[in-house]
C-alpha positions as CSV (number, residue, x, y, z in Angstrom):
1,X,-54.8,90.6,120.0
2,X,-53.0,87.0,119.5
3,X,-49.9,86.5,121.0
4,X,-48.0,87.1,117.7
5,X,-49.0,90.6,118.0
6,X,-48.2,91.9,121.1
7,X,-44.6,92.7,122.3
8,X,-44.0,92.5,126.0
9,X,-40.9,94.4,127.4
10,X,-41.7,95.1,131.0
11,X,-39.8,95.1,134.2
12,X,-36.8,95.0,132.5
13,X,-35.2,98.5,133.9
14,X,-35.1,100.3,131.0
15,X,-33.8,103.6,130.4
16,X,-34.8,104.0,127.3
17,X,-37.2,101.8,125.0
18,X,-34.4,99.9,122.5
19,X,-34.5,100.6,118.7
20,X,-35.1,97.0,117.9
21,X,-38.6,97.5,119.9
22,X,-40.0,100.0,117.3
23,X,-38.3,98.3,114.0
24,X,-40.3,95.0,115.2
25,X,-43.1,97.0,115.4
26,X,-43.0,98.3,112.3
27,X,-41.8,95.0,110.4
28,X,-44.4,92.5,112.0
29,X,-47.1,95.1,112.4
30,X,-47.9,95.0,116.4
31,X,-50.9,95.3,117.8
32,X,-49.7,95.6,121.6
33,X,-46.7,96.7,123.1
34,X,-46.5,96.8,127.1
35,X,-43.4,98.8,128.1
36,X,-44.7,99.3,132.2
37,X,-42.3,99.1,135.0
38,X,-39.0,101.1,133.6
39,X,-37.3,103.5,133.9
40,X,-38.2,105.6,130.1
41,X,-37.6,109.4,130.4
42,X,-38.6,109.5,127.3
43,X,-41.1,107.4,124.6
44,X,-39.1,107.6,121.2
45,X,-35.2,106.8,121.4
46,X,-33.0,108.9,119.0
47,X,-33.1,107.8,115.3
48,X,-36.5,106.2,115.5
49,X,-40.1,107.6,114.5
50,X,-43.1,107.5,116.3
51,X,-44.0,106.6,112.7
52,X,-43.2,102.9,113.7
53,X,-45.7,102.4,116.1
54,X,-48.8,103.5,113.8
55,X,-50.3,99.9,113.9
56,X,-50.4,99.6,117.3
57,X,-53.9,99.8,119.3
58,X,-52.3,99.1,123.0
59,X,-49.5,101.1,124.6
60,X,-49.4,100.6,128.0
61,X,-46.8,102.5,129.3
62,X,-47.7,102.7,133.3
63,X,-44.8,103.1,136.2
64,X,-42.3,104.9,134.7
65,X,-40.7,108.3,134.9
66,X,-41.9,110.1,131.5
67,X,-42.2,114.0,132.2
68,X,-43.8,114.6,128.6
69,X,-45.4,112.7,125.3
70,X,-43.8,113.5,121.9
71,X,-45.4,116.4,120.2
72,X,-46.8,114.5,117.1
73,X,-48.4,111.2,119.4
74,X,-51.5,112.6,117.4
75,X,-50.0,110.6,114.5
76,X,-51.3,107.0,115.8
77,X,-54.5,107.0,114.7
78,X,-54.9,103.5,115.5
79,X,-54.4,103.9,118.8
80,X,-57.5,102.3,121.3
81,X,-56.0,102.1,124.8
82,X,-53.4,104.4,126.3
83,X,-52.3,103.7,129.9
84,X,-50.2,106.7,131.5
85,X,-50.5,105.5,135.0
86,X,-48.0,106.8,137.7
87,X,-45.5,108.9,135.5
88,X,-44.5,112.2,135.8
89,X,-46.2,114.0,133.4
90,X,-46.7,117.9,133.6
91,X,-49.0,118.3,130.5
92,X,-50.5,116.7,127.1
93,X,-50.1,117.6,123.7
94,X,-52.2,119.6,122.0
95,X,-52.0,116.3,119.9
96,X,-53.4,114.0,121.5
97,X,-57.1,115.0,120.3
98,X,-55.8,113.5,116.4
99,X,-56.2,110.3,118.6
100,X,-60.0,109.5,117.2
101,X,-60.3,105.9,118.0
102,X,-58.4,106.2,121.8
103,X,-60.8,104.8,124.1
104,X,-59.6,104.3,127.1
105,X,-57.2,106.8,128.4
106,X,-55.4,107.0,131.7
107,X,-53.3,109.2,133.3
108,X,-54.0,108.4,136.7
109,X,-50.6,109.2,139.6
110,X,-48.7,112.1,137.8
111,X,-48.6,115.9,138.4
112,X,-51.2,117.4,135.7
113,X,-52.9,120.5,136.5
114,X,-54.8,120.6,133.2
115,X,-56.0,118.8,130.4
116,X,-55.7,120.5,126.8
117,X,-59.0,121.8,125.1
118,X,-58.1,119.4,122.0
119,X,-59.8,116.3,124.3
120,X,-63.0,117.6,122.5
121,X,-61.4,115.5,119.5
122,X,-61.8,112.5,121.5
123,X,-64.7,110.8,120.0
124,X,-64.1,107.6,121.1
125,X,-63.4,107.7,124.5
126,X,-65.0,105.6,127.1
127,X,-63.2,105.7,130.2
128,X,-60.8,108.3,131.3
129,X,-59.1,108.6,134.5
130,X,-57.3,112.2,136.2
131,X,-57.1,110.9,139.5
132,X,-53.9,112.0,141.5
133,X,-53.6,114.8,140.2
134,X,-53.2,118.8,140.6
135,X,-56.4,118.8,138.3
136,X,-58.8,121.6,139.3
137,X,-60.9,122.4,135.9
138,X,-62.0,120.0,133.2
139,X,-61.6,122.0,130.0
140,X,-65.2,122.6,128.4
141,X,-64.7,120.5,125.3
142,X,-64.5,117.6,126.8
143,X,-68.4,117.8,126.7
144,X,-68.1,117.1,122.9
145,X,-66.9,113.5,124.2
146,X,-70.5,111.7,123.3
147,X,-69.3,107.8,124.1
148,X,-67.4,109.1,127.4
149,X,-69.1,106.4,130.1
150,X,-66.8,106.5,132.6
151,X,-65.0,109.4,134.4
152,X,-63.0,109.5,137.5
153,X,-61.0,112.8,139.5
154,X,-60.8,114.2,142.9
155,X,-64.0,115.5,143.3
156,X,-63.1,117.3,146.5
157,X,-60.4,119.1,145.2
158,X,-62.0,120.3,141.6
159,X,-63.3,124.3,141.2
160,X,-64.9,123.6,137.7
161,X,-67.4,122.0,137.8
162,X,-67.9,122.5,141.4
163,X,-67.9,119.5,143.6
164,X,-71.1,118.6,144.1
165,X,-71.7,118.2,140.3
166,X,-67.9,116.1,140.5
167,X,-69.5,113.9,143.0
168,X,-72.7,113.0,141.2
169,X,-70.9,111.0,138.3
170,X,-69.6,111.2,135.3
171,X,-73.2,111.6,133.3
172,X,-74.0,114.8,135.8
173,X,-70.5,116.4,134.7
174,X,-71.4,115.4,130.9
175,X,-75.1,117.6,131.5
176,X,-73.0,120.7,132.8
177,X,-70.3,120.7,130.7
178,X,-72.7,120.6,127.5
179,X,-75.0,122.9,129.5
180,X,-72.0,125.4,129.4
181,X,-70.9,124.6,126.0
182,X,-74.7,125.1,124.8
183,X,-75.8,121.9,123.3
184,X,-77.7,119.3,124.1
185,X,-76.6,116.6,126.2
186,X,-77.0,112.6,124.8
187,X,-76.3,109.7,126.8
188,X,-73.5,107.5,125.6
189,X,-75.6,104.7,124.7
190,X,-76.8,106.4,121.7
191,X,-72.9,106.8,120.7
192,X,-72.3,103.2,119.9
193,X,-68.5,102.0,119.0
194,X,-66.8,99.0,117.6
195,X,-65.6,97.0,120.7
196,X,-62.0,96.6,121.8
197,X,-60.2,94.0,120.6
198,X,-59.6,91.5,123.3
199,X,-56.0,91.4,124.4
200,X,-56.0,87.7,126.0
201,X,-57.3,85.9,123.2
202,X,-55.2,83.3,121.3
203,X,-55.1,83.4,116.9
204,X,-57.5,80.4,116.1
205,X,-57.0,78.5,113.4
206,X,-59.3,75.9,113.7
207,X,-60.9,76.8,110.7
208,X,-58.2,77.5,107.9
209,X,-57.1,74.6,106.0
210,X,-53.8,73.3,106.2
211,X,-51.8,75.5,103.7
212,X,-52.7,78.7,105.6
213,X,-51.2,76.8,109.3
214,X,-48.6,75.9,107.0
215,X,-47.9,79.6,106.0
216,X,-48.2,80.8,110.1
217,X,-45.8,78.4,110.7
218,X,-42.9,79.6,108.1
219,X,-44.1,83.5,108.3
220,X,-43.2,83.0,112.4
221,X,-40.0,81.2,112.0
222,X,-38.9,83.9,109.1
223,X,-39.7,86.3,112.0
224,X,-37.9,84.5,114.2
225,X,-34.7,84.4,111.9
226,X,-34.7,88.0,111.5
227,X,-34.8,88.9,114.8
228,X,-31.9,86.8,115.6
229,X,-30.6,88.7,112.9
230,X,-31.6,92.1,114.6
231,X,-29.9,90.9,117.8
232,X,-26.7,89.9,116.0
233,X,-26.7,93.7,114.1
234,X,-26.9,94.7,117.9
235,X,-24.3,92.6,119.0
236,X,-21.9,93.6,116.2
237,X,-22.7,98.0,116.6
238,X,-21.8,97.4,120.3
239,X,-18.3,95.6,119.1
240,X,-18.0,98.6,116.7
241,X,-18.3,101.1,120.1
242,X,-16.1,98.9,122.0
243,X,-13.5,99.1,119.5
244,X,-13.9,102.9,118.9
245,X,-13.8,103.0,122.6
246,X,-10.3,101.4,122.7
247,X,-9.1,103.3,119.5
248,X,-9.4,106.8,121.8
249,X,-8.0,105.3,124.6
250,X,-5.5,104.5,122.3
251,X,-5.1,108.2,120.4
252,X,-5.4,109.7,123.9
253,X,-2.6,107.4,125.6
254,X,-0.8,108.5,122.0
255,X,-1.1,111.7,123.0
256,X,-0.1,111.8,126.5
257,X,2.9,110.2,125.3
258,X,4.4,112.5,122.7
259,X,3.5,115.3,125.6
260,X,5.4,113.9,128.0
261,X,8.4,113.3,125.5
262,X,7.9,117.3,124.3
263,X,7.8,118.2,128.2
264,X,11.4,115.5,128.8
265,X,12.6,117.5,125.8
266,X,11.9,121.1,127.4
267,X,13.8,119.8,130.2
268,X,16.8,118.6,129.0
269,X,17.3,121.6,126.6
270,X,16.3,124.0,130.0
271,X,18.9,122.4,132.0
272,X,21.4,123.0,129.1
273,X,20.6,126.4,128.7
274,X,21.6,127.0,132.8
275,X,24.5,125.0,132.8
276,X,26.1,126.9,130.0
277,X,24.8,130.2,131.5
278,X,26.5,129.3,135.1
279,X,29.6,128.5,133.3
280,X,30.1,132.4,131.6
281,X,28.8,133.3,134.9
282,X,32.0,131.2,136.4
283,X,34.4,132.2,133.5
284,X,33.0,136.5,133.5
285,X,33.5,136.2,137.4
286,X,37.1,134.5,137.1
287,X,38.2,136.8,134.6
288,X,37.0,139.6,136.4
289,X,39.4,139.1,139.8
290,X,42.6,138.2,137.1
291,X,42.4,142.2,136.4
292,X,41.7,142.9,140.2
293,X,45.1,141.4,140.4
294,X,46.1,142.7,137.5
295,X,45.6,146.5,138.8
296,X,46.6,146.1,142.3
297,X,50.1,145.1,141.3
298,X,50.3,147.3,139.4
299,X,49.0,150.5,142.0
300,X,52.3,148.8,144.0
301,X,55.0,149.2,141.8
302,X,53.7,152.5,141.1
303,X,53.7,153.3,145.3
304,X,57.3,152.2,145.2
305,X,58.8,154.1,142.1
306,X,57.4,157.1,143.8
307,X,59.2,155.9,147.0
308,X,62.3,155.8,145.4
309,X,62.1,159.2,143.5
310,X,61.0,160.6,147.0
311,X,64.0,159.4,148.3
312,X,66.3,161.0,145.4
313,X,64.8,164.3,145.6
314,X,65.9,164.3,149.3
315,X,69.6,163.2,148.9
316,X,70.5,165.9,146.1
317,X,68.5,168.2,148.3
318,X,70.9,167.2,151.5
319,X,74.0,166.9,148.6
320,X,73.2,171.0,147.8
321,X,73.0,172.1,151.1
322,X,76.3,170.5,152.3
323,X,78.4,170.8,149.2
324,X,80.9,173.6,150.6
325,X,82.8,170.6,152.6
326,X,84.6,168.6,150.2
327,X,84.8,165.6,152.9
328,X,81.3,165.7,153.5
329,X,80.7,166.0,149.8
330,X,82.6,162.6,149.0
331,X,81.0,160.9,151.7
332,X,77.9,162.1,149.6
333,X,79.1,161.7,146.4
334,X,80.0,157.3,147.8
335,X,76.7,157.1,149.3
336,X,74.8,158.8,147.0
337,X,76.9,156.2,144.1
338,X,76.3,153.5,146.8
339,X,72.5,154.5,147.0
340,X,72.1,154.3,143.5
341,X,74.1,150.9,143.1
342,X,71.1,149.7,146.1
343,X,68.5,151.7,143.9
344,X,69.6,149.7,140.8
345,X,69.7,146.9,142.6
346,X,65.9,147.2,144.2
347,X,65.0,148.5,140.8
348,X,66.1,145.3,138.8
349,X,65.1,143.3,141.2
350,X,61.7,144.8,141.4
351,X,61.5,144.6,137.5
352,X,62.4,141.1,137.8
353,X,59.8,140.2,140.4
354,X,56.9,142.3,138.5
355,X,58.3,140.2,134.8
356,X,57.8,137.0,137.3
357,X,54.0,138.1,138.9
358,X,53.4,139.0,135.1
359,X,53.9,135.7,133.9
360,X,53.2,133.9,136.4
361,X,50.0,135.4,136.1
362,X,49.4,135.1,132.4
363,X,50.1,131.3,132.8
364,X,47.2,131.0,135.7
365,X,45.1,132.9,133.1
366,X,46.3,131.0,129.9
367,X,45.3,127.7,132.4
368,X,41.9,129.0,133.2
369,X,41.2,129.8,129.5
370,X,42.2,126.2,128.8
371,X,39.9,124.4,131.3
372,X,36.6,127.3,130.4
373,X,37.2,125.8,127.0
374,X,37.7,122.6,127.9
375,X,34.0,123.0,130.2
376,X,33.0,124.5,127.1
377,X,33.2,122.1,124.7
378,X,32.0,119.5,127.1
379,X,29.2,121.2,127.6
380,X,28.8,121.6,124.0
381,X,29.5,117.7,122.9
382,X,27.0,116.9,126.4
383,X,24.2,119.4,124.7
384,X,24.8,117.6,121.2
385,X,24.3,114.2,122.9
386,X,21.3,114.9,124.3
387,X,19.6,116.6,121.2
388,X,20.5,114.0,119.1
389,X,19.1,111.6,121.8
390,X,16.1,113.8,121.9
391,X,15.8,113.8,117.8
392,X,15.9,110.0,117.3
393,X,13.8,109.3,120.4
394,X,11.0,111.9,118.6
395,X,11.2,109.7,115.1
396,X,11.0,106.4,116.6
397,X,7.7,107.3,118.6
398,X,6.3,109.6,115.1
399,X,7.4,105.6,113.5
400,X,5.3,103.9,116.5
401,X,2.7,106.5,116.1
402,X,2.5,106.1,111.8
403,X,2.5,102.2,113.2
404,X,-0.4,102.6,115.1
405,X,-2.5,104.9,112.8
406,X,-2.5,102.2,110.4
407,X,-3.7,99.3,112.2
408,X,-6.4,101.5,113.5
409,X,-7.1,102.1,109.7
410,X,-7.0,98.5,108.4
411,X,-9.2,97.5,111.5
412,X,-12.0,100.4,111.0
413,X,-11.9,99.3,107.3
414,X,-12.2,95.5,108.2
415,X,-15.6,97.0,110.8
416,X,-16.6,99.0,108.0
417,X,-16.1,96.3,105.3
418,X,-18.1,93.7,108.1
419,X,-21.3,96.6,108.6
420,X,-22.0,96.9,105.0
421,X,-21.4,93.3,104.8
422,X,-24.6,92.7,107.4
423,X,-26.5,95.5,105.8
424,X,-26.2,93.4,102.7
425,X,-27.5,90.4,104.5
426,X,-30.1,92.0,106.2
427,X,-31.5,93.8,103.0
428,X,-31.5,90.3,101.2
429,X,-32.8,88.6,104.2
430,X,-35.9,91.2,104.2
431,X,-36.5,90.7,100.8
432,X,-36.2,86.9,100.5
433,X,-39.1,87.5,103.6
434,X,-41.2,89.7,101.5
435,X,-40.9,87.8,98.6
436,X,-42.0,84.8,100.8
437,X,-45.2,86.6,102.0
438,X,-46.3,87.9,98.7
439,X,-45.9,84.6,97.5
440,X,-48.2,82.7,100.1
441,X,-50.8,85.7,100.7
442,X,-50.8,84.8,96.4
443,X,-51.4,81.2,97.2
444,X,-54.1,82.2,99.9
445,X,-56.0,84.5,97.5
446,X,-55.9,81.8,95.0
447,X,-57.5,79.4,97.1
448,X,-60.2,81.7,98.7
């Protein structure tokens, strides 16, 4: 093929073969495309068709690490060389006998341990190497390969056909494979084929007049132009993924924020909560040891009215049993009015003291009350303070937040706006290209 027809993307440490690689194939119609030395896993990248490759006759895809072929390869029927080499291919699609111009095929260094029976389909093929292989059996219809010239395997290590047979070349296999198929065995040379197209050889134009080199000349640079078009879509869908890339950085940074500020939130009203608990706890515990108090003066006075009442009982006891002497009587009668004078005495005093203790107490109390209510509605004012803190701290990052959504908006619009924009451009730019074609391939046909 001429050099405008072959696409060369080797030793480039691929992963996978770029979607601008099968769109060029399928709007300048290649002939060639060398993809050896990579890395592919895999032939097809997502959201492309095998479909695009259907004019291609070369696919030399050697030194890679491709574990399978797609399913449908069947589906390039103009396909006339396939090079496999030193992969890591397990098995072939049944496919791969729709293939009825391939040629040469070879899959040469990988880990096959057999070839599917639809090779028989292979009516073209010339040359085909298994070598390095787990081969052990070459399937019977490959017998029904006529134009096959050229076979090479690991004779030592095949069981069918037996080595010997392996070892006398590939027209001695060809005799017992159609010997065990039941037919009649032809050499190739009565199986004649078209011959490969040359991939070295230069587009002459020696002998076109000057209005065809004239249309070469603008078809390639209209080529040109659209794959520098191609490469600037590229460019501009891997600005699109940046900026999606920073607009979830962005959400999730959003995010974290607002959870830490919900978390800060939890915190402040937890610490609330335990502050006002500890201070009923305080005020409970307080109130509690004022009617300790409280009881145990009161479990006195009672000790001492009894006391005293004790005491009476015995003096009218002793006034009873002495009250024959009149002397003794008198003396009894001034000390008992002298006792009682001292009783009246102790008793007002005691009232007194007890009125004292009582309010003396009930002013402690009445001074406790005031500072728990005081803590109290400190508390409460200090709780009020921080919600409200809390509230407008929650509304100015929901205002950032509203902030940010729409200038993530207006700038995925403005992308948006800027793809359909380019898709515009590329749509026009493919049909000014067409309409250029059309227009010279008229011009040619007119002059022919």
């Amino acid at each position: 093929a001429g050099a405008d027809d072959t696409l060369d993307i080797s030793r480039c440490e691929l992963s996978e073969v770029p979607y601008g690689a099968f769109a060029t194939c399928k709007v300048l119609q290649k002939k060639v495309l060398i993809i050896h030395t990579n890395n592919l896993t895999s032939l097809v990248p997502k959201s492309c068709s095998l479909l695009s490759l259907i004019t291609v006759k070369v696919l030399d895809l050697h030194d890679n690490q491709l574990a399978s072929l797609p399913a449908d390869i069947g589906q390039l029927t103009a396909l006339q060389v396939l090079n496999l080499e030193r992969n890591l291919l397990k098995s072939l699609p049944q496919s791969i006998g729709d293939l009825a111009q391939l040629q040469v095929l070879n899959v040469k260094g990988n880990q096959l341990r057999a070839l599917p029976g639809s090779v028989s389909g292979l009516r073209s093929l010339r040359a085909l190497d298994v070598s390095g292989n787990e081969l052990q059996e070459l399937p019977r219809g490959l017998a029904h390969a006529r134009s096959l010239q050229t076979l090479t395997l690991d004779a030592s290590a095949m069981t069918y056909p037996p080595p010997e047979i392996c070892s006398a070349g590939t027209e001695a296999i060809q005799q017992f494979l159609c010997k065990e198929c039941g037919i009649a065995y032809y050499p190739p040379s009565q199986h004649p084929l078209p011959t490969l197209e040359s991939d070295g050889g230069g587009t002459s134009v020696d002998g076109v007049d000057r209005t065809v080199e004239k249309y070469l000349e603008e078809e390639s640079e209209w080529q040109n132009k659209f794959l520098d078009y191609e490469k600037r879509k590229e460019r501009k869908t891997q600005e699109k993924l940046e900026f999606e890339r920073r607009l979830n950085v962005g959400q999730r940074e959003q995010a974290l924020l607002v959870q830490q500020l919900n978390s800060h939130k939890d915190e402040i009203l937890q610490t609330v909560r335990e502050e006002q608990q500890r201070l009923e706890q305080g005020l409970s515990k307080h109130q509690r040891c004022l009617e300790e108090e409280r009881l145990k003066l009161l479990q006195q006075l009672k000790d001492t009215e009894q006391g005293i009442a004790s005491r009476i009982q015995k003096l009218l006891e002793d006034n009873q049993r002495w009250g024959s002497f009149a002397g003794v009587a008198e003396v009894l009668f001034v000390g008992r009015i002298r006792m009682e004078q001292l009783m009246a005495i102790t008793q007002e005093e005691t009232e007194q003291l007890r009125r004292r203790e009582v309010a003396s107490a009930m002013q402690q109390m009445l001074a406790e009350t005031y500072k728990n209510k005081l803590l109290q509605t400190t508390s409460e004012s200090r709780r009020q303070d921080l919600v409200s803190q809390a509230c407008s701290s929650l509304a100015e990052m929901d205002q950032k937040f509203q902030q940010i959504l729409a200038w993530q908006q207006l700038d995925q619009n403005k992308a948006v706006s800027q793809i359909l924009q380019q898709v515009e451009m590329q749509k026009s730019a493919f049909e000014a290209l067409q309409v250029k074609k059309d227009l010279m391939h008229r011009q040619i046909r007119n002059q022919v």
